[in-house]
C-alpha positions in Angstrom: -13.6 -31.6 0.8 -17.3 -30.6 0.9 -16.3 -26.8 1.1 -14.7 -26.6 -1.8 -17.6 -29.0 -3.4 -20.0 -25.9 -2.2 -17.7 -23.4 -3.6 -17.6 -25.0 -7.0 -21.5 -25.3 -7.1 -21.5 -21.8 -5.8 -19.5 -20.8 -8.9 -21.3 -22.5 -11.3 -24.7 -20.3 -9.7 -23.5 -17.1 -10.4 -22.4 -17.2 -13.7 -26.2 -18.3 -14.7 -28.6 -15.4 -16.1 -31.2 -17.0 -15.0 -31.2 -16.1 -11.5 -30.3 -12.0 -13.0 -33.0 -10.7 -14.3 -32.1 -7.7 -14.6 -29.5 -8.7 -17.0 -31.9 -11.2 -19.5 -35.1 -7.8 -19.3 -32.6 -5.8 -22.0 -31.9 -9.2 -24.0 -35.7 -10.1 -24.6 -36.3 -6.6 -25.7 -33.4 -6.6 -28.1 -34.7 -9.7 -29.2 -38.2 -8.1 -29.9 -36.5 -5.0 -31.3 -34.7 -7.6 -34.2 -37.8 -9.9 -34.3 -39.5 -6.0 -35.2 -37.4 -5.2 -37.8 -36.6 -8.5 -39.5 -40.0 -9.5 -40.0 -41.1 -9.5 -43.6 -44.0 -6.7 -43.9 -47.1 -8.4 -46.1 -48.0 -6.2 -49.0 -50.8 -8.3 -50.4 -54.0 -5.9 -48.9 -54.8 -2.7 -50.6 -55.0 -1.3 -46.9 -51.3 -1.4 -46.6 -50.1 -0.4 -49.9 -52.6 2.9 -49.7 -50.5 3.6 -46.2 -47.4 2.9 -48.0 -48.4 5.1 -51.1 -49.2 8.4 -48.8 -46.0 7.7 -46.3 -43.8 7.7 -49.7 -45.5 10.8 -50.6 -45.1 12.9 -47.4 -41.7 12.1 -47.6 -41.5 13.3 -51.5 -40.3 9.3 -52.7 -42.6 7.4 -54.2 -40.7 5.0 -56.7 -44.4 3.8 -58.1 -44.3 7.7 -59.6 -40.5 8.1 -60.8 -41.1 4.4 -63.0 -44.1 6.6 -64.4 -42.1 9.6 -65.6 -39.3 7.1 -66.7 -41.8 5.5 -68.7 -43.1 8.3 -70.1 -40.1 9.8 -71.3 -38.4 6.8 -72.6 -41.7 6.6 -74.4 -41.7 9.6 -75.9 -38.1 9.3 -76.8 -38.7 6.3 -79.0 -41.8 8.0 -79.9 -44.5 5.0 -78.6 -47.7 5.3 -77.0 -47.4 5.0 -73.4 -50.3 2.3 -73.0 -52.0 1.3 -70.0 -50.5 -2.3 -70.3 -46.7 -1.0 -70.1 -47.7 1.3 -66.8 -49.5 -2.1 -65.6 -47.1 -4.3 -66.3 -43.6 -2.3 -66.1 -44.6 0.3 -63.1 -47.5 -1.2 -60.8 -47.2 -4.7 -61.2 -49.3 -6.2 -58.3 -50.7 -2.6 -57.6 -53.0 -1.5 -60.2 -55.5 -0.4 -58.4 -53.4 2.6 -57.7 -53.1 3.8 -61.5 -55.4 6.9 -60.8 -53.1 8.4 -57.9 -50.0 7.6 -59.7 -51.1 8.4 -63.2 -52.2 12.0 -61.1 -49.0 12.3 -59.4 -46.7 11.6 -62.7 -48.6 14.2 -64.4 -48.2 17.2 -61.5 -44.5 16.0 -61.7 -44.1 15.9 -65.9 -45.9 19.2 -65.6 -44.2 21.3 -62.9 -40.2 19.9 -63.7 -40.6 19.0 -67.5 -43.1 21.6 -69.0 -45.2 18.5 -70.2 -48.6 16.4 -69.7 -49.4 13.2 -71.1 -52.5 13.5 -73.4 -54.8 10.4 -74.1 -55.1 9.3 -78.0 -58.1 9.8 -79.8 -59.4 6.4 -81.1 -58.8 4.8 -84.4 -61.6 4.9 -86.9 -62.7 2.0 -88.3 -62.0 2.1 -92.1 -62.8 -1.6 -93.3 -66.4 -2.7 -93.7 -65.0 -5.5 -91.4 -64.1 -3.4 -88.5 -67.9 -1.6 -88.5 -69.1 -4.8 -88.5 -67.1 -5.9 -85.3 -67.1 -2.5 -83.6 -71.3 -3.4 -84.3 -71.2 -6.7 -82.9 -69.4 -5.6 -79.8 -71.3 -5.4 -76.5 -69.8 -2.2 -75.3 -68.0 -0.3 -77.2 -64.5 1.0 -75.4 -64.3 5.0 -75.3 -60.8 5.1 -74.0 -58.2 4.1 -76.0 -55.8 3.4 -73.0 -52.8 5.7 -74.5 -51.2 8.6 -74.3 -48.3 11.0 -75.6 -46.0 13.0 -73.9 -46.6 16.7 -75.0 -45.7 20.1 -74.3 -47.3 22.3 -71.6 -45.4 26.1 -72.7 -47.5 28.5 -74.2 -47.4 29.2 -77.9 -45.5 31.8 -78.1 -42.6 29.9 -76.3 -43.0 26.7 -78.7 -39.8 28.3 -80.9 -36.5 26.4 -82.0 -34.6 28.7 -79.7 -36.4 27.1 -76.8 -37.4 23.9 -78.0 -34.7 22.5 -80.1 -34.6 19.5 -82.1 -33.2 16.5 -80.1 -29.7 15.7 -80.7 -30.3 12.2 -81.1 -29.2 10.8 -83.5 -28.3 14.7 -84.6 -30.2 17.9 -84.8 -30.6 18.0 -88.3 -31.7 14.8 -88.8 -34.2 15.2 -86.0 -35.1 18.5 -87.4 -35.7 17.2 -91.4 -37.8 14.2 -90.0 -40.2 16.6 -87.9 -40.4 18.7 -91.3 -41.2 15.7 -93.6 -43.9 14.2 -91.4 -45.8 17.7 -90.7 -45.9 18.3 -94.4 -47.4 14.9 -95.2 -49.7 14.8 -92.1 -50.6 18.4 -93.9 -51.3 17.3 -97.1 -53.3 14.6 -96.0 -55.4 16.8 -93.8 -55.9 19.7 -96.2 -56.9 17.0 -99.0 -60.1 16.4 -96.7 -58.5 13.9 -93.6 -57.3 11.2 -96.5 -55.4 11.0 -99.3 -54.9 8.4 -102.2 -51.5 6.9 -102.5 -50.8 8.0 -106.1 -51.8 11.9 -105.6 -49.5 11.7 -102.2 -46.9 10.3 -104.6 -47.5 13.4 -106.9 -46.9 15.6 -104.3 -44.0 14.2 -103.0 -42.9 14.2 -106.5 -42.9 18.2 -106.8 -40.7 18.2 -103.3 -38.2 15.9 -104.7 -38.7 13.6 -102.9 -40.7 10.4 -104.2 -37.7 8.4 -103.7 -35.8 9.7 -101.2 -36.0 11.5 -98.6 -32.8 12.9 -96.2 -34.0 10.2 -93.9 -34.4 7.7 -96.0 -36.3 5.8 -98.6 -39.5 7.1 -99.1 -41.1 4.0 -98.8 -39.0 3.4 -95.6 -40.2 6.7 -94.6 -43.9 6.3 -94.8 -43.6 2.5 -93.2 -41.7 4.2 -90.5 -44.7 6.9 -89.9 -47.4 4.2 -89.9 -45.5 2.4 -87.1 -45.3 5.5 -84.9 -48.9 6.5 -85.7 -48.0 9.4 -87.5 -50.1 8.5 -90.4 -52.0 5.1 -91.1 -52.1 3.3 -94.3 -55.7 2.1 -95.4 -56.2 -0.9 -97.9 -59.6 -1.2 -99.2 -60.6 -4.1 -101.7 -64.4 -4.4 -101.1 -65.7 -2.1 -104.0 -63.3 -4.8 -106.1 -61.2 -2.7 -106.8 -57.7 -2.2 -104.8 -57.7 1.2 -103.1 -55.0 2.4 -101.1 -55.2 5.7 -99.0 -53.3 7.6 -96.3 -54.9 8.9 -93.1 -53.7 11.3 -90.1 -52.7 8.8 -87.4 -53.7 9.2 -83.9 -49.9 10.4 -82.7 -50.0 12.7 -85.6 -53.3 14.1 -84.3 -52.1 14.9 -81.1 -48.8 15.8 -81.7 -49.3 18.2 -84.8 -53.3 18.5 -85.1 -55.1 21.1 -86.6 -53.1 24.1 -85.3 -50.0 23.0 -86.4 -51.5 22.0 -89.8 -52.7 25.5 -90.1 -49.2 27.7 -88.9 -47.4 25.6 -91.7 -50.0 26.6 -94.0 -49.4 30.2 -92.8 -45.4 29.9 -93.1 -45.7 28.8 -96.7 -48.0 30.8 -98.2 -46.2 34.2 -96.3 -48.9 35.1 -93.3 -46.7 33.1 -90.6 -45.0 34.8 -87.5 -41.4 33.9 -88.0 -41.0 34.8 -91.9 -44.3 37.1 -93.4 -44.7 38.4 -96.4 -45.6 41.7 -97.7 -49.1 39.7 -98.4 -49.4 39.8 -94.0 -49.7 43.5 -94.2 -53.0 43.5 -95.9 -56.0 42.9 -93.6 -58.1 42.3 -96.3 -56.0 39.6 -97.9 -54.8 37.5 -94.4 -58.6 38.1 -94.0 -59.0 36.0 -97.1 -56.8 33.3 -96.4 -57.5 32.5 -93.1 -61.2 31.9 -94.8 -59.8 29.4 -96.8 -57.6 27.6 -94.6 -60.7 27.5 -92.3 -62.5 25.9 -95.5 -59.8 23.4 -96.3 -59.2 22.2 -92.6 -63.1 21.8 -92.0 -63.7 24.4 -89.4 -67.1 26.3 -89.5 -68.1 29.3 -87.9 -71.7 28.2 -87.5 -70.5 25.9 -84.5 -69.2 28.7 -82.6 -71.8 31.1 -83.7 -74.3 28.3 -82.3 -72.4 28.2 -79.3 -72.4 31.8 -78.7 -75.9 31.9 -79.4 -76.8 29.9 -77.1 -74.8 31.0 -74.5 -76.7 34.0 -75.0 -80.3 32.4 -75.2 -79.4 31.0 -71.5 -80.5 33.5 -69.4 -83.9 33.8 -71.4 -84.5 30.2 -70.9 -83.5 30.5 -67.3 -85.2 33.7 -66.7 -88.3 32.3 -68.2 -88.0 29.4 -66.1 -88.0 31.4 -62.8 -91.2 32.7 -64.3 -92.8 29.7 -64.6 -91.8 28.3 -61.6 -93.4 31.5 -59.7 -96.7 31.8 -61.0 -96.8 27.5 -60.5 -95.9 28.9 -57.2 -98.6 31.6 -56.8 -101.2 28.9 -58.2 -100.6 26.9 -55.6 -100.6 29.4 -52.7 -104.2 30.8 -54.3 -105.4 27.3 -54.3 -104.4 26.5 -50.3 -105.8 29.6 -49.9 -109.0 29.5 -51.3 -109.0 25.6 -49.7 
């Protein structure tokens, strides 16, 4: 009876890991090994997101970058600023004080796959007495206006329907008659001096046809629906005490059409364009003639570049008489340690 108590207790003994430890060393480092990997990894220091920013990067994912480009496209689809608050809110959350890397990255990537660059907004003027008064009162002044539209990067000589086609949605056409409409208002409004009353762009609109409706839609659907994409901006003015309403050239409409497109529509109509010219294109002496007074009508000088070239060329004077200067102040001083 006490042998077979021994052999029982024996037993028992050598099914224990604890007297094998060769068997429990690969268990504690599995055990780290899990412990390792199910740990939650703290995000909160800038420290460890900047490592997590350049490890997505050297392996070519970095989701922070493909929300930007999403953003900017959807953006530009709907046609809305991309704003500084949407990348903030909708793409960095926590992480905004890695804007600058991810605002450079989205651009290399908008630029080398999509052919296009997101360009900041100019700012909006301040047309009411009231808003001077504010933009006086303010400490500091803001010189960014925090937004930005998708545009192309191609050459001009590439920007042709054949390459750049209207979008399909809703239709070609549609999208086509709407780009048409809102470059020939943004044109009259620029070649009328940068604003126009309301009742002279109703004349006009009046010799197109096109005072009522549009092939969009109403025209007073129309112009509502170019003030709330920035294409143009609406101006009320009651402080002389008398009701004055005038259209402007919105910021979207400056960037997206601006001066040089103002000025090839110009060219198109009058027969000195690229795609349909006139027997009037042949003549030097009259495209010489026109482009004077397009140059007139959209505000653009020849003085400022002739001041710029003339200065450019008055640099090496005022360097070369500089040197001078600073030589003989350099002789004067040798003569005078020397004599001392």
């Amino acid at each position: 009876m006490p042998a077979a108590r021994k052999r029982r207790v024996a037993d028992v003994d050598d099914d224990s890991p604890v007297e094998t430890p060769d068997r429990t060393e690969p268990e504690q480092t599995r055990n780290r090994r899990r412990t390792a990997t199910e740990s939650p990894v703290d995000s909160g220091s800038d420290e460890e997101d900047d490592t997590q920013l350049g490890a997505t990067q050297i392996l070519g994912v970095n989701p922070l970058v493909k929300k930007m480009v999403r953003l900017a496209l959807a953006s530009e689809y709907s046609r809305q600023p991309i704003r500084r608050s949407d990348i903030s809110q909708k793409v960095l959350g926590e992480r905004s004080r890695q804007f600058k890397p991810v605002f450079a990255e989205a651009q290399k990537v908008l630029k080398d796959i999509f052919g296009m660059e997101m360009v900041e907004q100019p700012m909006k003027e301040k047309l009411s007495v009231s808003q001077r008064r504010a933009a006086q009162r303010a400490e500091k002044a803001s010189s960014s206006s925090k937004s930005w539209t998708l545009v192309s990067t191609l050459p001009s000589k590439y920007r042709i329907p054949e390459i750049l086609p209207p979008s399909k949605a809703p239709s070609s056409t549609i999208e086509s008659s709407y780009i048409a409409i809102y470059t020939f208002i943004i044109s009259l409004i620029t070649l009328s001096g940068g604003a126009i009353q309301e009742q002279k762009l109703e004349r006009y609109l009046r010799r197109v046809h096109a005072d009522n409706y549009t092939p969009i839609d109403r025209t007073e659907k129309l112009l509502a629906r170019l003030c709330k994409e920035g294409y143009i901006v609406r101006n009320r003015d009651v402080s002389g005490g008398e009701e004055v309403v005038e259209y402007l050239v919105g910021p979207r409409g400056k960037v997206e059409v601006g001066l040089d497109g103002v000025a090839g529509m110009a060219r198109e109509v009058f027969g000195f364009g690229k795609i349909n010219p006139g027997p009037e294109a042949q003549d030097e002496e009259v495209m010489r003639e026109f482009e004077k007074r397009l140059e007139r009508s959209l505000g653009i000088s020849r003085q400022a570049e002739a001041g710029a070239t003339q200065q450019q060329a008055s640099a090496p004077v005022q360097n070369e008489q500089t040197r001078r200067r600073s030589r003989r102040g350099a002789d004067v001083d040798h003569d005078g340690d020397y004599a001392g």
